[in-house]
C-alpha positions in Angstrom: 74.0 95.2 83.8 76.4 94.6 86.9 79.9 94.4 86.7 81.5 90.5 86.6 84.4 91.2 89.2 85.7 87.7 88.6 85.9 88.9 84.9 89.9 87.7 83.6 90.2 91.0 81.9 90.5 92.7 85.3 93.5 90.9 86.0 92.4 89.9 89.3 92.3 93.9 90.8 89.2 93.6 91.8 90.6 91.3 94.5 93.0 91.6 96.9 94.5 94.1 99.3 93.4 97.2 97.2 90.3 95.2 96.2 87.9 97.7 97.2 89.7 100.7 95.9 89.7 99.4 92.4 86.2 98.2 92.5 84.8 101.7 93.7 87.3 103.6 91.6 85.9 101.5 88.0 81.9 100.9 89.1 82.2 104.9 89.3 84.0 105.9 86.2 81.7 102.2 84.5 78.6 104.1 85.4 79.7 107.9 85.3 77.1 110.3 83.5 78.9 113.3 83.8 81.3 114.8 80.9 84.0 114.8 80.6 82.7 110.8 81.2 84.0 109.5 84.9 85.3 113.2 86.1 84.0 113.1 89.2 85.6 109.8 90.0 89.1 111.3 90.5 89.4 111.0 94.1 88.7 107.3 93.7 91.1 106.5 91.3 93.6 108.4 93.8 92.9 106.3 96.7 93.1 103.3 94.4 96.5 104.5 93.5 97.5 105.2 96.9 96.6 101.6 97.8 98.8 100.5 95.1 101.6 102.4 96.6 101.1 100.5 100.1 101.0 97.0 99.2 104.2 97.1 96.2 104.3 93.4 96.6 100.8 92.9 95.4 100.9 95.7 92.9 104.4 96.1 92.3 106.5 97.8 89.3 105.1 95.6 86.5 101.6 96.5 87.1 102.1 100.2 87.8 104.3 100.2 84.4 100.7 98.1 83.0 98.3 101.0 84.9 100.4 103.8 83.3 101.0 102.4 79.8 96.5 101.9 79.9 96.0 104.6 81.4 98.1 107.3 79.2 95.7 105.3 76.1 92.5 106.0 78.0 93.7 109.6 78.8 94.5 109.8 75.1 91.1 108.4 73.8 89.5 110.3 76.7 90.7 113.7 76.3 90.9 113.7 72.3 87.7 112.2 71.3 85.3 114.2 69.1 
């Protein structure tokens, strides 16, 4: 299947200033084959981040203290899954 961008549950990232960042940074960890599961997407998720950084009035402190608070769960679920 594709990806619904307009999906509510993105919270409106894929759109906007940083728009393309996010959307290559989740379509490559979505579908990532490699193990550990979206490793080699890294670099994305860093330029997503960095984007973040440059447009604090789009994605200011509340969503970074959202990003961090999901992303400490998924590194949790991630990296302890048997």
């Amino acid at each position: 299947g594709e990806i619904n961008w307009d999906c509510p549950c993105l919270g409106g990232m894929a759109h906007g200033p940083c728009g393309p960042e996010f959307r290559a940074a989740f379509s490559c960890f979505v579908y990532s084959e490699e193990e550990p599961k979206g490793i080699e997407c890294v670099d994305k998720f860093k330029g997503m981040q960095d984007c973040f950084r440059r447009y604090p009035e789009d994605y200011g402190d509340g969503m970074f203290s959202h990003l961090r608070t999901r992303a400490r769960n998924w590194r949790a679920d991630f990296f302890y899954r048997n």
